[in-house]
C-alpha positions as CSV (number, residue, x, y, z in Angstrom):
1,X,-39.2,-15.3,17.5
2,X,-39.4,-11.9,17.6
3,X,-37.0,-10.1,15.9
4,X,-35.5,-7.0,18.1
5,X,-33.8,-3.4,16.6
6,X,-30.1,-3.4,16.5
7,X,-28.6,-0.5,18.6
8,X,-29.7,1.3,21.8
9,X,-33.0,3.3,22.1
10,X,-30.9,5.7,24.1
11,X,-27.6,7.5,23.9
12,X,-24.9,9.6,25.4
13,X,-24.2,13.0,23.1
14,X,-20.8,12.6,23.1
15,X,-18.6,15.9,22.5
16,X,-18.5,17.5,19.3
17,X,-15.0,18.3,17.4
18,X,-15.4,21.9,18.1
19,X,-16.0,21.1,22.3
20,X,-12.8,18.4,22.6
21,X,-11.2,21.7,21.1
22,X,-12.2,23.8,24.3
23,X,-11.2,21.4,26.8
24,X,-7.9,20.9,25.7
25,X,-7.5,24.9,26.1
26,X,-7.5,24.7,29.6
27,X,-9.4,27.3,30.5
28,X,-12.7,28.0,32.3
29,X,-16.2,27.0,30.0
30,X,-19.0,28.8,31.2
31,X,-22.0,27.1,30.2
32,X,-25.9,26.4,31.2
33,X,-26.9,30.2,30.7
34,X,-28.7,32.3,28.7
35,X,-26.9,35.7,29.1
36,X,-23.8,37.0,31.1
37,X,-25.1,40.7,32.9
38,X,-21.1,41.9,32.0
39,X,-18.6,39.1,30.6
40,X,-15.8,41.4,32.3
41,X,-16.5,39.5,35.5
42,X,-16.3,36.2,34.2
43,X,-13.4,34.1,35.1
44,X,-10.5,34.1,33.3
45,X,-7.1,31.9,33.4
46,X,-3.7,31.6,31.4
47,X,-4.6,30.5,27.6
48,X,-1.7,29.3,26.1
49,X,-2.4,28.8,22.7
50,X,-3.8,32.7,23.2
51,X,-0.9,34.1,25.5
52,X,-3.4,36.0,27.9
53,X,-5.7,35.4,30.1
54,X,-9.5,33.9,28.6
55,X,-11.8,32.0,29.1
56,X,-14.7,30.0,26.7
57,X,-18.5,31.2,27.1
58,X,-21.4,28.5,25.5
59,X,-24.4,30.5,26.0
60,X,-27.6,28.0,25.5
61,X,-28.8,28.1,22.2
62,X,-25.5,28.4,20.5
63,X,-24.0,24.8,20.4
64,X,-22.8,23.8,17.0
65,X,-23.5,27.4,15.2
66,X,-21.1,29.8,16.9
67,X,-18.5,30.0,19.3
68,X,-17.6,33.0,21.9
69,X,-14.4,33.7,23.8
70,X,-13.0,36.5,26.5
71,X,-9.6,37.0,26.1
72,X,-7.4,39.7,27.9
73,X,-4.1,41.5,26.0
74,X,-1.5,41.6,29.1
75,X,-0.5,46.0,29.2
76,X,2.2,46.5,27.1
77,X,2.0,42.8,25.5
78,X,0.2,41.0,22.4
79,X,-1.3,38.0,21.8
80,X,0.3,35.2,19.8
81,X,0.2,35.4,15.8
82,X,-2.6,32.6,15.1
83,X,-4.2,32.5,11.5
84,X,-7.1,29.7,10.9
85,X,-10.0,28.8,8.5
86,X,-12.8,29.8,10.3
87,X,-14.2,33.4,10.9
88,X,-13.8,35.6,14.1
89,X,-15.6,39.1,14.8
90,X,-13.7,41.0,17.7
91,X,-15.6,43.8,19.9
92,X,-13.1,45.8,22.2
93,X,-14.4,45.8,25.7
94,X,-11.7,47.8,27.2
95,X,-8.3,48.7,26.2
96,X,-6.9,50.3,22.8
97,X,-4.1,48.5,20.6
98,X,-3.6,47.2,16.7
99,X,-3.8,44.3,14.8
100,X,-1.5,43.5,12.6
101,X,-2.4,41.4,9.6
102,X,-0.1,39.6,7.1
103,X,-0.3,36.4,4.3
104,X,2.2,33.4,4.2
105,X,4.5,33.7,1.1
106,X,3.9,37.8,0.7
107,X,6.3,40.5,2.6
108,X,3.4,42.8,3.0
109,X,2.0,43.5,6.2
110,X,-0.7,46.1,7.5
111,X,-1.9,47.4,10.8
112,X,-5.2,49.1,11.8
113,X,-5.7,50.8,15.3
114,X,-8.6,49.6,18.2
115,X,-10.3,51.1,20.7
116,X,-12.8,50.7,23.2
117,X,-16.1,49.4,21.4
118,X,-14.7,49.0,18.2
119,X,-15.5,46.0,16.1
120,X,-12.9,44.5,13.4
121,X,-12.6,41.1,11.4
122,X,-9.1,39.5,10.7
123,X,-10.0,38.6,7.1
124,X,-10.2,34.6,6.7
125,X,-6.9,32.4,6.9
126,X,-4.6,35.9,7.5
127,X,-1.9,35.9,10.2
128,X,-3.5,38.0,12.8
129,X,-1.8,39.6,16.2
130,X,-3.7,41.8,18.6
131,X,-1.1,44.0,20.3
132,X,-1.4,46.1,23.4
133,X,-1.0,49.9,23.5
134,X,-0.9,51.0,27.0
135,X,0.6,49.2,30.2
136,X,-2.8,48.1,31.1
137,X,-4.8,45.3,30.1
138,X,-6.9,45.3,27.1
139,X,-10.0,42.9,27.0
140,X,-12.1,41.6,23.9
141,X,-14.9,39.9,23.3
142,X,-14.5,37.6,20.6
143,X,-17.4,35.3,18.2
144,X,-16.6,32.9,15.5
145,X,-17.8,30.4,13.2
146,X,-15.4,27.7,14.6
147,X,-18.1,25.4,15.9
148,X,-19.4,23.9,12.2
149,X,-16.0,24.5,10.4
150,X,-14.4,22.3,13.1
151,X,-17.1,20.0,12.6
152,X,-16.8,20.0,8.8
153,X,-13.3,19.3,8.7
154,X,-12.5,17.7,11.9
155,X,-8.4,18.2,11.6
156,X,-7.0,20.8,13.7
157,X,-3.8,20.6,11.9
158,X,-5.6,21.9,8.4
159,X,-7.7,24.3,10.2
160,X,-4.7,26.5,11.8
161,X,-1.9,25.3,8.7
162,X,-3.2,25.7,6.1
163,X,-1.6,28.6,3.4
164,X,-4.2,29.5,0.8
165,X,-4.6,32.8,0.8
166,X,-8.5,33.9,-0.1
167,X,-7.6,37.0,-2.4
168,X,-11.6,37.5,-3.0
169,X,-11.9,37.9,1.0
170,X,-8.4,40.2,1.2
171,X,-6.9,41.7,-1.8
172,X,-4.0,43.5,0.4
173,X,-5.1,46.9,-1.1
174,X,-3.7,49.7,1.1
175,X,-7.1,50.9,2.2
176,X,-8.8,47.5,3.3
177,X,-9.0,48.5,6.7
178,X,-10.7,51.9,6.2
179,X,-13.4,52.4,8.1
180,X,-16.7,53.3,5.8
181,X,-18.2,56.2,6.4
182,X,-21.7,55.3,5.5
183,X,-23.2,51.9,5.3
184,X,-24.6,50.9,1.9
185,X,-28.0,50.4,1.3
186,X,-28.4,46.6,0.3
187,X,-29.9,46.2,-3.4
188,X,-33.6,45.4,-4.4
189,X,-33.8,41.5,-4.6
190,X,-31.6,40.2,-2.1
191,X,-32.4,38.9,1.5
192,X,-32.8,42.6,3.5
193,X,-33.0,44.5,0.8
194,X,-33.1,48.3,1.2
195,X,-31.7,48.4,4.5
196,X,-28.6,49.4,5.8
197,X,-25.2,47.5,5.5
198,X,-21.5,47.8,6.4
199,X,-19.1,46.1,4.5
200,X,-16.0,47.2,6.0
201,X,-13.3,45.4,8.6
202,X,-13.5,47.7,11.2
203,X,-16.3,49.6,13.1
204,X,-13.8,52.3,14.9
205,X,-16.8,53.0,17.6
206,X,-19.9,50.5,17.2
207,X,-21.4,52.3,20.6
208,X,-21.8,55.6,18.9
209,X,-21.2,55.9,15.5
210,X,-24.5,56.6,13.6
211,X,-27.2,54.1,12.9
212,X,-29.9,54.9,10.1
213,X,-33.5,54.7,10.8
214,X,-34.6,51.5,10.2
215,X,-38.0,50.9,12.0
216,X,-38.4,46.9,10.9
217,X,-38.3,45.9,14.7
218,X,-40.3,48.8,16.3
219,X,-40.6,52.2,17.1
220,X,-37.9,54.5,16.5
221,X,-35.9,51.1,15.2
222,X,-32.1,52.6,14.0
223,X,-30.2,49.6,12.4
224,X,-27.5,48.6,10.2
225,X,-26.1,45.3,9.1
226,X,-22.3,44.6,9.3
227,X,-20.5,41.6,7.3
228,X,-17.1,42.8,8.0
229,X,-14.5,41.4,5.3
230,X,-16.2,39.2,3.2
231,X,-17.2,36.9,5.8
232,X,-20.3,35.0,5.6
233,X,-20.0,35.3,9.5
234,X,-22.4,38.2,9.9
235,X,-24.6,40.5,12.3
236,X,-25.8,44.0,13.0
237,X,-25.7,46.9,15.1
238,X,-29.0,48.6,16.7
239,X,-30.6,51.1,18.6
240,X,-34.0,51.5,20.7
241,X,-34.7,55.0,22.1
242,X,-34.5,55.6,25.3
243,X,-38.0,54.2,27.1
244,X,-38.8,52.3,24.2
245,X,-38.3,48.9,23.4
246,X,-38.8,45.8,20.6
247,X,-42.0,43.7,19.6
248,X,-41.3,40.1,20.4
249,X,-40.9,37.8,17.7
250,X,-39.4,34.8,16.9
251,X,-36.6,32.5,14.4
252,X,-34.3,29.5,15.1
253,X,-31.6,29.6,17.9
254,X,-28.1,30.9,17.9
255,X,-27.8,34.7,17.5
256,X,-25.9,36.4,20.7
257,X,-26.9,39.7,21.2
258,X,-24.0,41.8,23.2
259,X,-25.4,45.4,24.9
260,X,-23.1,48.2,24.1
261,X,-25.0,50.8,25.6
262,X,-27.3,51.3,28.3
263,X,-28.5,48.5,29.6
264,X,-31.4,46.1,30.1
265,X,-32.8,42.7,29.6
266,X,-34.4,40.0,26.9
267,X,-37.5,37.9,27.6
268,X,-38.0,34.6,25.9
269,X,-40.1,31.9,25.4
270,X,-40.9,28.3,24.0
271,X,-43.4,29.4,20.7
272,X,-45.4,26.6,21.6
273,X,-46.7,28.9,25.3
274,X,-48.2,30.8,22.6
275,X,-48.0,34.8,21.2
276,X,-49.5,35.7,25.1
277,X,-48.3,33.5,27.9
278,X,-48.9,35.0,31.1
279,X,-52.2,35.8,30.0
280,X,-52.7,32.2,29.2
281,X,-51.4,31.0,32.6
282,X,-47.7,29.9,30.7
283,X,-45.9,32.9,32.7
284,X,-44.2,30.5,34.4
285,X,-42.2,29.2,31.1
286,X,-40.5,32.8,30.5
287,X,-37.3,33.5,31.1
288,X,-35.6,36.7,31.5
289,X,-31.9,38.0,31.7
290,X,-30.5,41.0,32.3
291,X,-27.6,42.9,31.0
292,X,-25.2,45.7,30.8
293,X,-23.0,47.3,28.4
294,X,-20.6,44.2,28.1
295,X,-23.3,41.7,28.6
296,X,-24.6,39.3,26.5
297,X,-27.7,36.9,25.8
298,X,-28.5,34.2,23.8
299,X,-31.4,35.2,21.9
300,X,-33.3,32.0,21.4
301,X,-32.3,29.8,23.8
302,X,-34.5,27.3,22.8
303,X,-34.3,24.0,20.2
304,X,-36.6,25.6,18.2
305,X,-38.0,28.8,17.6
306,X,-38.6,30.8,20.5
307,X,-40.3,34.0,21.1
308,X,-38.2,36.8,22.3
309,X,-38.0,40.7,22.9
310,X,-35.1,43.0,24.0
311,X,-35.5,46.0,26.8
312,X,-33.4,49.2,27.3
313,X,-34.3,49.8,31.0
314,X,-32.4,52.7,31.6
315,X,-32.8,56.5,30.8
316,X,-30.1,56.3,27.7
317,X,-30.7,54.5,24.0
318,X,-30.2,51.0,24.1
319,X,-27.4,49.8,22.0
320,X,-26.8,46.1,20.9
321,X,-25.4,44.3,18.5
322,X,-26.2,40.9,17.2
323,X,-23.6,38.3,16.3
324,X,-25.8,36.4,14.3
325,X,-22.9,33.7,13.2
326,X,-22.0,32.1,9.9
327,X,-23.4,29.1,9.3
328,X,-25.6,28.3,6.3
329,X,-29.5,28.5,7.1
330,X,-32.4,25.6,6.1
331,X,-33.5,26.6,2.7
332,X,-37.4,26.4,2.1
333,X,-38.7,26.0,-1.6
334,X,-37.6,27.0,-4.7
335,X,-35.3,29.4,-6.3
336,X,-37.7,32.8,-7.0
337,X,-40.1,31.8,-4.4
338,X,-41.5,34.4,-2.0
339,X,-40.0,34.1,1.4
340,X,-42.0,35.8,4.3
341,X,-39.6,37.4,6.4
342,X,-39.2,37.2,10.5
343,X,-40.1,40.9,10.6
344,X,-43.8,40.4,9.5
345,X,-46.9,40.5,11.6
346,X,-47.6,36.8,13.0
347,X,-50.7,37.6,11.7
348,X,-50.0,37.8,8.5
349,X,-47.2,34.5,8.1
350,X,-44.5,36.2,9.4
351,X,-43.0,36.0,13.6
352,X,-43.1,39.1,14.4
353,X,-46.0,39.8,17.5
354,X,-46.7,43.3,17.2
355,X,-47.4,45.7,20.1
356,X,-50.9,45.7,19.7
357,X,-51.4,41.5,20.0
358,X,-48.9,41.6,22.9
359,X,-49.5,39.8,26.5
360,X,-50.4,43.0,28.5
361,X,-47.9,41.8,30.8
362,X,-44.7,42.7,28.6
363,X,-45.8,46.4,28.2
364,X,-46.2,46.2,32.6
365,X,-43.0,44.2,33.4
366,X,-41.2,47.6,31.0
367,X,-42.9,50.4,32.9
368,X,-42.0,48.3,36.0
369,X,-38.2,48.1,35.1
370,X,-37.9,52.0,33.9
371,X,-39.7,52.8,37.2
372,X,-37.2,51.1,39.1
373,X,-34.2,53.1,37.0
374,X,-35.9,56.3,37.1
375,X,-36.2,56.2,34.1
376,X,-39.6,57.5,31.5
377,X,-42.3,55.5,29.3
378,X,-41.6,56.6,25.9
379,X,-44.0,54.7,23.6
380,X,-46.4,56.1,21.5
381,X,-49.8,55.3,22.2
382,X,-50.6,54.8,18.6
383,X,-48.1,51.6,18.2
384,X,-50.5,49.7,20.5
385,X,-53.4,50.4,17.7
């Protein structure tokens, strides 16, 4: 007799913790995409649990690492209190207002003001209430970590009741909502050391404040990190100059990029089509998606590493920033080992495809799109040698 596996060779996914949580918000779930060109336009309906109008957006790529949300403050109103053990990073769309933020068991409660494009963290298990400042609508554009903490904990109940109060994340000192004038510079040793960081809980204007030259991800490259409150929730804010755009490279899935200014498009790719795939007939297996100030992408769509590059196609800088989440990464090796970072040449271990190794079609398919704008080439020659 031959003896035959227990269990089927085959199954159903069947709905993670964090995705029976958006059903039951009765509200639209846009899924299947890789970028929204302006999540203004997406549809929106009554969110009770919210009180104003939202809706749920699961870009591909995303599932199980972060989870993004439109929600709309109704003109002169606010949104209910709601405090909750997972992380959220708000960017205003449109609108101006303030959040008020409080603890359970302490009388104390502070306010900061919003605007459009600002970018603010409600430090971890605080009350929270976004308020309204003017008699029209307000919109926001909202990333968390709630996927993998509902996950984790799978009780909706100790999620959004329970009253610890994280003093090391928010000490209630009167100027924890300051804006920081300057990022900080991230010390020698640690992951992204020397570049720029802010620390803060607010970004009063994250489409025109000032961004440091950075250069890691090409030409002209201004960049700073932001980890707003203490959350391990994370991402950064950068800039291309105008006619001028990123090499390709590569890492694992999840990062949401979200254009604040100008506007343009990504291009990505499966790594296994290779560092040059229209030139080795793979053309076929690139996508593209474009996007305005308000838009967003899903930066490696894929279920591995995919390639990728981002593309201001317009006459002005391009502006993004990245909501790169907050779940822990796969560790590699050993404490003290050397870790080759993403921003390295391919060439040299790292995923980075520099301009000179590019498919001669990315450099076209830009001039093309800057063409069509009106828009100049503004790459020096010298990058492709």
């Amino acid at each position: 007799m031959v003896e035959q596996p227990v269990g089927h060779m085959s199954w159903k996914r069947p709905a993670t913790p964090y995705e029976q949580f958006c059903e039951e918000q009765g509200v639209p779930i846009h899924r299947g995409m890789v970028g929204v060109y302006d999540t203004r336009d997406l549809a929106r309906a009554p969110w009770k649990r919210m009180g104003g109008n939202g809706c749920i957006v699961d870009l591909n790529g995303t599932g199980g690492f972060q989870g993004i949300y439109v929600i709309e403050v109704p003109g002169g109103g606010a949104l209910n209190a709601e405090k909750h053990l997972y992380e959220e990073v708000f960017y205003v769309l449109e609108g101006r207002g303030t959040t008020e933020i409080w603890v359970d068991g302490n009388p104390k409660r502070q306010s900061f003001e919003w605007q459009k494009d600002s970018v603010f963290t409600a430090p971890l298990n605080t009350w929270h209430q976004i308020v309204n400042a003017s008699s029209s609508p307000a919109l926001l554009l909202v990333s968390s970590n709630a996927p993998p903490i509902m996950q984790v904990y799978q009780s909706e109940h100790f999620i959004f009741n329970t009253p610890y109060h994280f003093k090391d994340r928010y000490d209630l000192r009167d100027d924890y909502f300051k804006p920081w004038d300057e990022p900080t510079v991230i010390p020698l040793g640690q992951e992204h050391d020397g570049r720029a960081i802010n620390m803060g809980a607010l970004v009063p204007d994250a489409a025109h404040c000032e961004l440091p030259f950075d250069g890691q991800r090409g030409a002209g490259y201004r960049h700073f990190f932001v980890r707003l409150g203490g959350n391990f929730f994370w991402g950064f804010v950068s800039q291309y100059a105008a006619g001028r755009y990123s090499m390709c490279h590569a890492h694992p899935p999840g990062p949401v990029l979200v254009c604040l200014a100008g506007k343009g498009y990504t291009i990505t790719w499966p790594k296994e089509a290779g560092t040059t795939p229209w030139k080795d007939g793979k053309g076929d297996l690139v996508q593209r998606v474009e996007y305005k100030a308000g838009g967003i992408a899903s930066a490696a769509p894929g279920g591995a590493d995919w390639f990728h590059g981002h593309f201001g196609a317009s006459s002005e800088p391009f502006r993004i920033m990245a909501f790169l989440g907050g779940f822990p990464t796969r560790t590699y090796g050993n404490p003290g080992d050397l870790i080759i970072g993403t921003n390295q040449d391919i060439k040299t271990g790292g995923n980075t495809i520099h301009y000179r190794d590019e498919d001669p079609q990315v450099r076209r398919m830009f001039e093309a799109a800057l063409e069509k704008d009106g828009a100049s080439f503004n790459m020096p020659e010298e990058a492709y040698v």
